[in-house]
C-alpha positions in Angstrom: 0.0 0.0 0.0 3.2 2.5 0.7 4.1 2.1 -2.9 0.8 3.4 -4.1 0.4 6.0 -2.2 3.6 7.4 -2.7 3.0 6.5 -6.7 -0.1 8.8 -6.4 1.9 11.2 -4.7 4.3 11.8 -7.7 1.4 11.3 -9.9 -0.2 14.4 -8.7 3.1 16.2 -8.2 3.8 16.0 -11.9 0.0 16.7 -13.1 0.6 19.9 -11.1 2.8 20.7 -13.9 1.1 18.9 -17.2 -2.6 18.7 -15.8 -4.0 17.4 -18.8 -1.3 14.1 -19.9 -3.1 11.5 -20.4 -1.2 8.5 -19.6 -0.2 10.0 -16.1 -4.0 10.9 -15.3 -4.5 6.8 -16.4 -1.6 6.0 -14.0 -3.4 8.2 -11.3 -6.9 6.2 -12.3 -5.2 3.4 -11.7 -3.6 3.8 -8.5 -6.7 5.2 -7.3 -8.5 2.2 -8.5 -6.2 -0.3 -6.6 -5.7 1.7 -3.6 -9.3 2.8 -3.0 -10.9 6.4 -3.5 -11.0 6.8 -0.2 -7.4 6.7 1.0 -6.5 7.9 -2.2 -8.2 11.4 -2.6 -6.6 12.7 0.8 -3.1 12.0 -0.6 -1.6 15.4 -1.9 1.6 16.4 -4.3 4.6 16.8 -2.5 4.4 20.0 -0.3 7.9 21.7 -1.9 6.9 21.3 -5.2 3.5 22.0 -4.8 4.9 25.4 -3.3 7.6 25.9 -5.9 5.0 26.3 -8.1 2.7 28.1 -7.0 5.6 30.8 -6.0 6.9 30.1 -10.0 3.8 30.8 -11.1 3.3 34.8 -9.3 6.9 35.2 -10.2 5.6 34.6 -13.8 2.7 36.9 -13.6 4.8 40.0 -12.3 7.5 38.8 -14.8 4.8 38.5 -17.5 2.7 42.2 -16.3 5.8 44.0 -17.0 6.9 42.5 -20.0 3.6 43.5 -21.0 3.3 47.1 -19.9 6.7 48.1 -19.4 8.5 46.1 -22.5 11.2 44.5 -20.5 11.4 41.3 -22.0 11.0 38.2 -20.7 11.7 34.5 -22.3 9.9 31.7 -20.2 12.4 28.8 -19.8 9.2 26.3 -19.1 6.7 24.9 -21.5 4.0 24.0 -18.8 3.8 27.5 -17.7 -0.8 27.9 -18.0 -1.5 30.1 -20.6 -4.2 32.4 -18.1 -0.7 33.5 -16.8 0.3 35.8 -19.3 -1.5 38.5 -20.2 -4.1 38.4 -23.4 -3.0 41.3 -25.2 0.7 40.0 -25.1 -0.3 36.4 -25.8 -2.3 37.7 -29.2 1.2 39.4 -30.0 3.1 36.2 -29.5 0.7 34.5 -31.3 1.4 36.9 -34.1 5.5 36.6 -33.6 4.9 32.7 -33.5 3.4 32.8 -37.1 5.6 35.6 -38.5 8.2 33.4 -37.7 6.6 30.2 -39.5 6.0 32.4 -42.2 9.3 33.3 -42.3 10.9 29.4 -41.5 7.9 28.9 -45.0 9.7 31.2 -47.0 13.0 30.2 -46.3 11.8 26.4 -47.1 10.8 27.6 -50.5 13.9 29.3 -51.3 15.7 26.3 -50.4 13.7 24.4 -52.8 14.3 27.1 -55.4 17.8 26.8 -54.7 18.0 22.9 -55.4 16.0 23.1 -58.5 18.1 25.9 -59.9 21.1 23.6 -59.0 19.5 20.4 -60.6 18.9 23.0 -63.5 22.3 23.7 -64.2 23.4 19.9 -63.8 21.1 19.3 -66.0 22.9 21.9 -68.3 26.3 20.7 -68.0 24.7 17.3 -68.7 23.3 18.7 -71.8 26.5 20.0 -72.3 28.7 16.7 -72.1 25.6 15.3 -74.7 26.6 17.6 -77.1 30.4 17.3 -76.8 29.8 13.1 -77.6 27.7 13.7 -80.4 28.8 14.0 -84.0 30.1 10.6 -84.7 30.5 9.0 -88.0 27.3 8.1 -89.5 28.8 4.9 -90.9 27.1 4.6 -94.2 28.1 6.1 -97.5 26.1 9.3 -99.2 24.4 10.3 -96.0 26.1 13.6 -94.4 25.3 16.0 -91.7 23.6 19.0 -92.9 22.2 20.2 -89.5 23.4 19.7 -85.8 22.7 20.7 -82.6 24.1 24.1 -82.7 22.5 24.9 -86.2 19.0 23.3 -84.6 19.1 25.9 -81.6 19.2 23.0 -79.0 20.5 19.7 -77.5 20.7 15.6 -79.4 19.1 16.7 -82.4 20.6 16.4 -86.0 19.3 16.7 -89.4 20.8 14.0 -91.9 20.2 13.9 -95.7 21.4 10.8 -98.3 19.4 8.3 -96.1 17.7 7.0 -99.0 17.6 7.7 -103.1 14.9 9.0 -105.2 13.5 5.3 -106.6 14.1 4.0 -102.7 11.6 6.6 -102.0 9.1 6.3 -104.3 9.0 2.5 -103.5 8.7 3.3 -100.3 5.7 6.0 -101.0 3.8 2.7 -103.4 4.2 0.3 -100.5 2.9 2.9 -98.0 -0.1 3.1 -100.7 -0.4 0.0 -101.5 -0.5 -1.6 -98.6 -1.4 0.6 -95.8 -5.0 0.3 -94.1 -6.8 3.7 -93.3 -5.8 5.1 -89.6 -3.4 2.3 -88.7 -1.2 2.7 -85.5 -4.1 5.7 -85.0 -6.3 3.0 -82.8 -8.2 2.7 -86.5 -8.8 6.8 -86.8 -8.5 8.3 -90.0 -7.9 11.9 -88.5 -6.7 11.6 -85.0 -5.1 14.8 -84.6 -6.5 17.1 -87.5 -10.1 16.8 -89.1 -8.2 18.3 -92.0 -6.1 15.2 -93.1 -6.6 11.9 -93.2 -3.5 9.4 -92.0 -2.3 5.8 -93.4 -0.2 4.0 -92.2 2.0 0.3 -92.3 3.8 -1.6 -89.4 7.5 -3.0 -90.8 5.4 -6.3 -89.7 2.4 -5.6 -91.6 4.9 -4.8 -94.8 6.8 -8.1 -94.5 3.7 -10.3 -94.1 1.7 -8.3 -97.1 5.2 -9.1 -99.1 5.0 -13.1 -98.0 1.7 -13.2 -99.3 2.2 -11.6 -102.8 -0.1 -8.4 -102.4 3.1 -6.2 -102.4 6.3 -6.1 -103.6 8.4 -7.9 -101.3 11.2 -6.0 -102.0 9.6 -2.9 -101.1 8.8 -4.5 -97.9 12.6 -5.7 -97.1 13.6 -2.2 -97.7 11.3 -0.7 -95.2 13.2 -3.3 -92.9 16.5 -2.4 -93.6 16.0 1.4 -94.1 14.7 1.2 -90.3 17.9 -0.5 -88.9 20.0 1.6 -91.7 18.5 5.1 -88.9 18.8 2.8 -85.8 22.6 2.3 -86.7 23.2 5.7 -87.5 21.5 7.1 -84.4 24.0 4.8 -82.2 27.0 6.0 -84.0 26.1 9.7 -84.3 24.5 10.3 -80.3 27.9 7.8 -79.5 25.8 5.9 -77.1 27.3 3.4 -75.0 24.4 1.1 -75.4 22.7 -0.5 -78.4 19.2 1.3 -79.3 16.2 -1.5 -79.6 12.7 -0.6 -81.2 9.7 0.7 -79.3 7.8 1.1 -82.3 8.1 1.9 -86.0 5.3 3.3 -88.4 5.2 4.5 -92.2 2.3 7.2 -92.2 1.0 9.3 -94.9 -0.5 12.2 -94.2 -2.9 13.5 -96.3 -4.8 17.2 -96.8 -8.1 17.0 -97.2 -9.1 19.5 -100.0 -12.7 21.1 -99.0 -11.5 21.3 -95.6 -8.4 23.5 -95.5 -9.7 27.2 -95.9 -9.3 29.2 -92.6 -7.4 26.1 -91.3 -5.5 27.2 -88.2 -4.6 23.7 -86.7 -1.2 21.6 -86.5 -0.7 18.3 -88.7 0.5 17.4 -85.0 0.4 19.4 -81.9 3.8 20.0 -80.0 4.6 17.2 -77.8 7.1 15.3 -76.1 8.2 11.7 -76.9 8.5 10.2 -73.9 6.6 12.5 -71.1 3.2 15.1 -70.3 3.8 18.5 -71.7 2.1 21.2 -69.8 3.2 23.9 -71.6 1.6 26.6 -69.4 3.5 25.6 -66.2 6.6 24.3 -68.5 7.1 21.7 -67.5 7.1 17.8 -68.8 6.1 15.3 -66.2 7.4 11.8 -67.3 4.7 9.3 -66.0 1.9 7.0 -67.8 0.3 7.5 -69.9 3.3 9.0 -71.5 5.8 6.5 -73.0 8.2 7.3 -70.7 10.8 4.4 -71.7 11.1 6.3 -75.4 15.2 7.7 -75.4 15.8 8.5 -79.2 13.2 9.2 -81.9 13.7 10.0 -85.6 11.6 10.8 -88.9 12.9 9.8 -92.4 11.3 11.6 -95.2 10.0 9.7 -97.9 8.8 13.2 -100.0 8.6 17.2 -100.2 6.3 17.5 -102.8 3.8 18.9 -100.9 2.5 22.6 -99.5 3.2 22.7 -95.3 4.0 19.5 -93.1 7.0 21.5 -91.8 8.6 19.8 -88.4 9.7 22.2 -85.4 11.3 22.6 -82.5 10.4 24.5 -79.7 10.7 25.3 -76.2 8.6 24.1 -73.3 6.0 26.4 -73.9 5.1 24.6 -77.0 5.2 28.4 -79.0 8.8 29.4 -79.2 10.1 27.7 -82.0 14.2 27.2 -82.1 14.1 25.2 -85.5 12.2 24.1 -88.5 13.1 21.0 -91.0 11.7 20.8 -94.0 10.8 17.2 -95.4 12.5 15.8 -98.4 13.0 12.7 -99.9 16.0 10.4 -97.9 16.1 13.5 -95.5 16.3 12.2 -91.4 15.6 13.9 -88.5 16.4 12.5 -85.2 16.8 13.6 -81.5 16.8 12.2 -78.2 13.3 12.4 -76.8 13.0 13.8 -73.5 11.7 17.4 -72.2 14.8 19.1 -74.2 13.0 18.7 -77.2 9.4 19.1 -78.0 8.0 19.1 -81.2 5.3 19.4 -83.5 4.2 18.9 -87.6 2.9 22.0 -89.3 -0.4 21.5 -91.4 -0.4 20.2 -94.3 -2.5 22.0 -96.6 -1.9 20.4 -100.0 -0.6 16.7 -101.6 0.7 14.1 -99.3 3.6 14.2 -96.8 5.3 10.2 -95.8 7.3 9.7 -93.3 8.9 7.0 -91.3 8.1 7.2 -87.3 10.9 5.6 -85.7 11.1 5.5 -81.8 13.6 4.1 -80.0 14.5 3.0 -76.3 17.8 1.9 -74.4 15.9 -0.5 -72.4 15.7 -4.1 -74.2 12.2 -5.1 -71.9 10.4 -2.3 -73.8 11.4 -3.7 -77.6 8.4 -3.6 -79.3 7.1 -7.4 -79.7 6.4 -7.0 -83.6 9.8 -6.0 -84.2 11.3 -9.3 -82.7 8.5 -11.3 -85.0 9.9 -9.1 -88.1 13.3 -10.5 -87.3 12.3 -13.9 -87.0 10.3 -13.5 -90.3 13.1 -12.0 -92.2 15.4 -14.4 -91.2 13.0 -17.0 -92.3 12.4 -15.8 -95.9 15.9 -14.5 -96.5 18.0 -16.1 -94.1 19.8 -13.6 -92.6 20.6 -12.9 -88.9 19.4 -9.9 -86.8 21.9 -7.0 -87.9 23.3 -8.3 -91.1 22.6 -5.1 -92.3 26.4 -4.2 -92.8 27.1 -0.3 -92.9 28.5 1.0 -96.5 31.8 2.7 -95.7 31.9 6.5 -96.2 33.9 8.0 -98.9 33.6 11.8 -97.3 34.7 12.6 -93.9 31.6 12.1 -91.4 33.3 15.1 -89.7 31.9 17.2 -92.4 28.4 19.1 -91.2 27.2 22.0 -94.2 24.7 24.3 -93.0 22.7 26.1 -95.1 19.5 28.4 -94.7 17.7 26.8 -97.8 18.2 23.8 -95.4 15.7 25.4 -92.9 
């Protein structure tokens, strides 16, 4: 029983101090329980500390009255000092100091934050930078050359290469696409998914070789789409200098065609300014890389099949989707490619008279998002022509691959 009673004893002692903690007013309940209410409610806190405070406490009110009404300052060392103590009109103008000073501790927080994404910024720049130091190697196969780089395309991994393919490679390309092509593939089966002004056609490399198995079209035609796709893939490796291999994420021959009764007082784009592989929000520019973006996309290029046509211009531009830094203009055997994150966003110009064909190459350094069709084109072009996955050997340049012309008629 001497244990309980002194255990209320220092229970009460320390709720003098912190009257409303809970687990020692459950201790106290509990002592009292065992104990009894009777000998238990006589038992008081421990007569020096139960005077310590309460002389603390009027030394804290005179302390607190002329902090108040003279301004001499006072700091209280204790945190269970009641708050009736001190006097309303000074509590409201702690109160106030107390939130100045979050406000302040806020601010400072955000600059912080500031700080580090200005810091990440310019890593991110000097990353950029080393990019563009690697690029500009050879582009291993003979008639293509340089005719635009990074510097000359106002950004970062972007080039512009012409020679990729020859006038009849292109117009066999442009029959196949024709000839073979059902209305709004690789569109989820729409004929204008981003413009009610054109209509789109398109042909997997897939598609091609299986059309060219059964006879409906040439299966040359169809081999060459193949190889002209591994002909950019190669390039692209050499060029950016990457480390890594590049693998398919997807590949698509598209026609785009204008519609003639509905171009007059057109203001659209063939294709809006995007990003490859993340959400543009080009108000609050910036990208967010997330689904249902296709956020494993690291290199993309366009080969031109034609440029007999009015508009289809591609652009650059910056993450506001309205500055542009750089327009290409499609030709035949003409390649554009680029890396595809947030550095480069991009967009097609309307076209507004003939049709404009293009190869849609995207590519990714990860080998568990290689497109699935690709591997079965492999396995079907090994089987009808017996050769193995990248027997595709590079031509050997005559010029020096060093050589990059730029040219405003290139623009």
């Amino acid at each position: 029983d001497g244990n309980y009673e002194k255990a209320i004893e220092c229970a009460k002692t320390y709720l003098l101090f912190f009257p409303h903690d809970e687990v020692m007013n459950q201790n106290l309940a509990y002592y009292t329980a065992v104990l009894g209410e009777n000998l238990a409610r006589p038992i008081q806190p421990r007569e020096e500390i139960r005077v310590y405070h309460q002389q603390s406490l009027k030394e804290k009110e005179l302390l607190f009255f002329s902090y108040d009404v003279f301004g001499i300052p006072f700091v209280d060392p204790d945190t269970w000092t009641p708050e009736e103590v001190i006097p309303k009109r000074l509590r409201e103008k702690q109160k106030v100091e107390r939130e100045t000073a979050a406000r302040i501790s806020e601010e400072i927080g955000n600059l912080m934050k500031e700080i580090e994404t200005l810091v990440e910024e310019k890593a991110k720049e000097s990353a950029d930078m080393s990019k563009f130091i690697r690029e500009g190697g050879p582009l291993v196969y003979e008639g293509a050359s340089v005719t635009m780089n990074s510097r000359a395309l106002n950004g970062s991994q972007r080039v512009v290469v012409d020679g990729v393919l020859s006038a009849e490679e292109c117009r066999a390309l442009q029959r196949l696409t024709n000839a073979a092509a059902s209305a709004g593939d690789g569109y989820r089966g729409k004929t204008s998914p981003h413009t009610p002004s054109e209509t789109f056609y398109g042909v997997t490399v897939l598609k091609a070789l299986k059309l060219g198995q059964e006879g409906k079209v040439p299966l040359h035609s169809a081999y060459l789409y193949y190889n002209v796709t591994e002909k950019v893939r190669h390039m692209m490796e050499s060029y950016f200098r990457l480390e890594v291999p590049l693998h398919f994420s997807y590949s698509h021959l598209v026609c785009r065609t204008a519609i003639e009764d509905k171009q007059e007082g057109r203001s659209d784009n063939s294709h809006e300014v995007h990003v490859d592989n993340c959400i543009l929000n080009a108000e609050a520019l910036v990208c967010v890389k997330e689904p249902p973006a296709y956020t494993f996309r690291d290199y993309s290029a366009i080969l031109y099949l034609n440029g007999d046509f009015e508009g289809g211009a591609f652009y650059f531009t910056e993450l506001d989707a309205k500055t542009e830094t750089a327009e290409v203009q499609p030709q035949c055997g003409r390649a554009v490619g680029f890396s595809s994150g947030s550095e480069n966003p991009h967009g097609v110009k309307a076209v507004t008279k003939g049709q404009r064909c293009a190869i849609a190459l995207w590519f990714t350094l990860d080998p568990r998002h290689s497109e699935r069709e690709r591997v079965q084109a492999d396995d079907l072009v090994k089987m009808l022509f017996g050769m193995e996955e990248g027997d595709l050997e590079p031509e050997p340049e005559k010029e020096s691959p060093a050589a990059i012309v730029v040219g405003k008629d290139e623009l």
